[in-house]
Structure formats: C-alpha cells, structure tokens
C-alpha positions as CSV (number, residue, x, y, z in Angstrom):
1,X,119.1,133.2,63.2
2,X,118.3,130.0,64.1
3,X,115.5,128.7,66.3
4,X,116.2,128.1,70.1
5,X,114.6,125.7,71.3
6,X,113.7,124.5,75.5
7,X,113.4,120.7,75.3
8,X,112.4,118.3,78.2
9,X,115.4,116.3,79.5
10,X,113.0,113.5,80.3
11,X,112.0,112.9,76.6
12,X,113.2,109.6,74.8
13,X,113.5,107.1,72.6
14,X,111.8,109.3,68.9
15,X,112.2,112.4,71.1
16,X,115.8,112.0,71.4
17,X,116.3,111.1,67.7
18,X,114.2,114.5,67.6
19,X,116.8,116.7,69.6
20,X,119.6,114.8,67.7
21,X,118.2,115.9,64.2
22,X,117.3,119.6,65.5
23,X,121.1,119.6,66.2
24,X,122.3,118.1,63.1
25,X,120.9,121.8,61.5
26,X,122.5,123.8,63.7
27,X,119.3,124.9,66.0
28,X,120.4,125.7,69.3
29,X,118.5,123.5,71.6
30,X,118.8,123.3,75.5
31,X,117.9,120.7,78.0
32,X,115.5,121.1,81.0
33,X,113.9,119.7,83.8
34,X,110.2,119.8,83.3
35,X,108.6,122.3,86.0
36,X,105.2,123.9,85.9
37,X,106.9,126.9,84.6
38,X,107.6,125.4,81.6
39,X,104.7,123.0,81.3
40,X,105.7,122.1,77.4
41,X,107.7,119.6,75.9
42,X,109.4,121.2,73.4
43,X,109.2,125.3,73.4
44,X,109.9,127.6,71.1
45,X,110.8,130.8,73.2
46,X,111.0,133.4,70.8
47,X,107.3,133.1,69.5
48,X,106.2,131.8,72.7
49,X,105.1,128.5,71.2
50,X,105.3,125.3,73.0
51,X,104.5,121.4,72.3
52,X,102.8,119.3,74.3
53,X,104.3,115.6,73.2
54,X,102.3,112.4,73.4
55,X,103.6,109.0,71.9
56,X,101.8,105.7,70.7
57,X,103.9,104.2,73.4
58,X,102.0,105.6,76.4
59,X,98.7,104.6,75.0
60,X,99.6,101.0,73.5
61,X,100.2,99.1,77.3
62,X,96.7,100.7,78.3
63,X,94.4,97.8,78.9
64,X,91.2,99.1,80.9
65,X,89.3,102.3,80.6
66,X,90.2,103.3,83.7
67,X,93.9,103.6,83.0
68,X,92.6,105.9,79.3
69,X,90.9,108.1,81.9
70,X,93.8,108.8,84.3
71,X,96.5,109.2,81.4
72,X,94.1,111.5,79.0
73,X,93.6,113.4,82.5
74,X,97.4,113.8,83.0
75,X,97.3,115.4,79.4
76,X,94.5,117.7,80.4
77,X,96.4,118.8,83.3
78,X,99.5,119.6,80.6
79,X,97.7,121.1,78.1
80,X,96.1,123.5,80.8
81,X,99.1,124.7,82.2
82,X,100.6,125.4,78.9
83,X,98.2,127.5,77.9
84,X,98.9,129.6,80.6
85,X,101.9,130.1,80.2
86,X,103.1,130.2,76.2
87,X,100.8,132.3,73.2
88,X,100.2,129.4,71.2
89,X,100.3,125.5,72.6
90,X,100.4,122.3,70.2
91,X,99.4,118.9,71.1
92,X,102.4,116.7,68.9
93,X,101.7,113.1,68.5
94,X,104.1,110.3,67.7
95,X,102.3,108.0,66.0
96,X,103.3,104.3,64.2
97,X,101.0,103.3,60.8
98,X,99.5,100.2,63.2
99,X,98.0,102.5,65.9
100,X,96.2,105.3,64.0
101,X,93.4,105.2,65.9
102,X,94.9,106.4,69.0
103,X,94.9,109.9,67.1
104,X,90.5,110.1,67.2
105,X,90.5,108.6,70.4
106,X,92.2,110.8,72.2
107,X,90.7,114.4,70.3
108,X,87.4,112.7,71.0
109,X,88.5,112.4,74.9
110,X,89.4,115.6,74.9
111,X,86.6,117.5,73.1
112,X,84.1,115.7,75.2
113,X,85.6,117.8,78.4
114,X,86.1,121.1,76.0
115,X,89.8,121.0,75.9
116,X,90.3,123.0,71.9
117,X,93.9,122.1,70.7
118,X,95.6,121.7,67.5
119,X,97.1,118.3,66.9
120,X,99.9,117.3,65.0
121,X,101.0,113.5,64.0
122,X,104.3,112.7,62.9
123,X,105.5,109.1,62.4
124,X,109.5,109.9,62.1
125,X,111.9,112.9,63.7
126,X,112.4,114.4,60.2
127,X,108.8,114.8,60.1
128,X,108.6,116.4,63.3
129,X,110.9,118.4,62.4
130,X,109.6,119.7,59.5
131,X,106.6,120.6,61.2
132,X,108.7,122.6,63.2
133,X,110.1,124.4,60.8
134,X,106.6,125.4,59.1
135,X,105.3,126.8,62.1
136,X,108.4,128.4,63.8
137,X,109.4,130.1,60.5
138,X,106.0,130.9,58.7
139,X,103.3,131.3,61.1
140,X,104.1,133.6,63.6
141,X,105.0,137.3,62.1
142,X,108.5,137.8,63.1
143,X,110.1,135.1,62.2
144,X,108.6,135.3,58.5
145,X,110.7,136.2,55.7
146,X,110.9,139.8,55.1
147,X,109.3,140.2,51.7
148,X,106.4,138.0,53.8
149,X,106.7,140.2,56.5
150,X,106.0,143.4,54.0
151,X,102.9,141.6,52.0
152,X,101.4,141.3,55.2
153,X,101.8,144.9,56.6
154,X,100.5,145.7,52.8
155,X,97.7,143.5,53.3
156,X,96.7,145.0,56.9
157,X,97.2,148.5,55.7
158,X,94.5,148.3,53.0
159,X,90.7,148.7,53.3
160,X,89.4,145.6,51.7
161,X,86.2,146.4,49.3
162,X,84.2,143.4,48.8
163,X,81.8,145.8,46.1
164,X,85.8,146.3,44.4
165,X,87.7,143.9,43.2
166,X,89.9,145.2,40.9
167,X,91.4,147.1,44.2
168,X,91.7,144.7,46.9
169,X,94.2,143.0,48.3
170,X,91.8,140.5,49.7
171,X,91.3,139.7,46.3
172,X,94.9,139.2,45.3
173,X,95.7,136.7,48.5
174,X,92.8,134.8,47.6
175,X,94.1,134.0,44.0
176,X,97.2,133.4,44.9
177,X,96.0,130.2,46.4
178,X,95.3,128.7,43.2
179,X,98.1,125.4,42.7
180,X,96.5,123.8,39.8
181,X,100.0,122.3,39.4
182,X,103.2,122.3,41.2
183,X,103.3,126.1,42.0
184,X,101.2,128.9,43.1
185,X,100.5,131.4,41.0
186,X,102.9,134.1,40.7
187,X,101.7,138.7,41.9
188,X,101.8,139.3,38.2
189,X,99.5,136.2,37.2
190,X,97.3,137.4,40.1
191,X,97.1,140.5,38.5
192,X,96.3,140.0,35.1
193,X,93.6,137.3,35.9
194,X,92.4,140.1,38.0
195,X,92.0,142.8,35.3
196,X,91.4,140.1,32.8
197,X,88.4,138.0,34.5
198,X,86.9,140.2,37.6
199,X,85.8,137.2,39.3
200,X,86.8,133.7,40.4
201,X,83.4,132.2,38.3
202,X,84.9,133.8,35.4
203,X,88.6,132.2,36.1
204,X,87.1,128.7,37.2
205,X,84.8,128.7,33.8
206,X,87.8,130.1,31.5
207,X,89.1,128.1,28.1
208,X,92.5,128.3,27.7
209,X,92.5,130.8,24.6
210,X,90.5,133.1,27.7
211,X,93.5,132.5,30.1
212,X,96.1,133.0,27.7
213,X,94.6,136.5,26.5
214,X,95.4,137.2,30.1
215,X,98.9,137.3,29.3
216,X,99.2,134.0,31.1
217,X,101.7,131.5,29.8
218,X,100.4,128.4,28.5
219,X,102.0,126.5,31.6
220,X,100.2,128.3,34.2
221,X,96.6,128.6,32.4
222,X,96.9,124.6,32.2
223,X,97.2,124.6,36.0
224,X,94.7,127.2,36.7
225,X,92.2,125.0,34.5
226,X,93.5,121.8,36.5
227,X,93.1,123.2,39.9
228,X,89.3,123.7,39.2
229,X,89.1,120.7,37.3
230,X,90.0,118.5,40.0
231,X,88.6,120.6,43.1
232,X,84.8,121.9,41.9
233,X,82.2,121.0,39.8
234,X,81.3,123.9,37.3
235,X,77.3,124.1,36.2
C-alpha cells in the first residue's frame, strides 16, 4: 500500500515540487489547512510521524538577532505541539549549498533551550523524498517488509548471551553490519564467520586464506578485510 500522506496547503515553492514528486509515485497525499491539531508539515498518519519543515528561505532575509529569536521561537512553538500530538516528530530542512550554516545555527538555538529533535537536510524534492521513503518504509515496524518484520520478532524473542556467542542473535545483527564493499554481508556469511572466528578481533585481524576457510567467497572476504582496513586500526 502506498503511504498517505497530510500535507500543509500553505507550503510552497520546493514544498510544492515536494507534493508534485510524492504524486508522480502514486502516494496518496491530501491537502490541509494547518491547525493546532495537526501542528506538522508533512504527516505520515499511519505511523504517526510528522515533519516539521523549515527552509533556507525564512532564515536568509533575517538581518538582526532579534528577528533569529522570534522566528527560532515560532519553531519552538511547532516543534512542541507536534510532539504532542504524533509518536515520532522530525525537524526537515531545506537547505541550498551557499547557506549551510543555517543548519548548526539553528540546532545550536535550539539545544541551548533543551528542545531534542532529529534534523534532516535535503537540498532537492527527490531527496526529500527519499528520506521519506527510508523512514516511512524501514523504521517504524509495520510498515517494514515482512521477512524484516519476522527477523525482528526473531530477534526480540531470543535471550541475548553476551558469555555465548555462537547462540545469539545479538551477535548475528551485529555482523551483518559489516559493508567492506558494496553489500552487507549475507545470514549464511554471518554464520560461518560466526562458527569460524568467535569474535569480531578475530574477523577484523583475519588473512584472506582465514576468511576463505570460512567458506566465504573470495569476493566477500576482500570486503570484510576492506571494511576494517578503512574503518579501525588493528595493533
């Protein structure tokens, strides 16, 4: 099914290239007025996430700190409400290559009066709507793939033993996010570096004839021995 989506009638300019591209691919998106029952931007109904949206354009015209203090306020204010209404609120910020600073200013205005938000810059709708994608459709647990869905009920029903490895599914996820190279390693890989090596120091000081009495192929030892190569310094 594809996402439904609430967006602000009042958006423009990138925004509307935004709602024009989310249409393009067939997700269902309807228009609102902004009330403070549906504080957000851009919402996400289903998971019950919602985006706060901020653009270079309101902060560029700002000449005096007096003006940073009442539009950073008026964010506040949003942010706020949004939390109290929708599970998971994002702070999404159009930004252009010439104003990048605008990004730390503002997450520095807001830490200093305790407001905690995740922020996301995009610089173009297809960005922003990739992000969109990524969180809509693989962070929140219903909406994940099945198979997704099932590792992750395997994962919860298990007692992970930190004393042993060769039985934990802690273990497994954490291995699988070795990308030496363009992909992650596959369950079985997981597996035999597992029974093979019995602990990441062993995997991140292998050789290659190591690895490949693993049963790994030489493709995928090469990337194992990349990714700690490139990422960690081995004594």
């Amino acid at each position: 099914m594809q996402p439904a989506v609430l967006f602000n009638k009042e958006l423009t300019g990138n925004w509307q290239k935004i709602s024009d591209e989310m249409k393009k691919i067939k997700w269902r998106v309807r228009f609102i007025e902004a009330t403070p029952g549906t504080p957000g931007d851009i919402t996400f109904p289903k998971p019950n996430i919602t985006f706060v949206c901020f653009s270079h354009e309101q902060w560029d015209h700002i000449n005096s700190e007096n003006e940073k203090i009442t539009v950073v306020g008026n964010l506040m204010d949003r942010i706020q409400k949004s939390k109290q209404r929708h599970a998971k609120v994002i702070l999404l910020m159009n930004l252009d290559s010439s104003n990048i600073q605008m990004l730390y200013e503002i997450q520095a205005r807001l830490l200093l009066e305790c407001i905690t938000i995740d922020v996301l810059p995009f610089h173009n709708p297809q960005e922003a709507i990739t992000l969109f994608d990524i969180i809509v459709t693989g962070l929140f647990p219903d909406n994940q793939p099945s198979i997704a869905q099932r590792l992750n009920m395997e994962q919860k029903s298990n007692i992970n033993d930190p004393t042993s490895l060769a039985s934990t599914n802690k273990w497994v996820h954490l291995i699988t996010q070795i990308t030496g190279g363009s992909k992650k390693l596959r369950l079985h890989d997981c597996y035999v570096l597992q029974e093979g090596l019995h602990s990441i120091y062993n995997i991140a000081t292998a050789t290659l004839p190591q690895l490949l009495d693993c049963s790994l192929d030489r493709d995928t030892a090469q990337d194992v021995i990349k990714f700690f190569e490139a990422d960690y310094v081995i004594d």
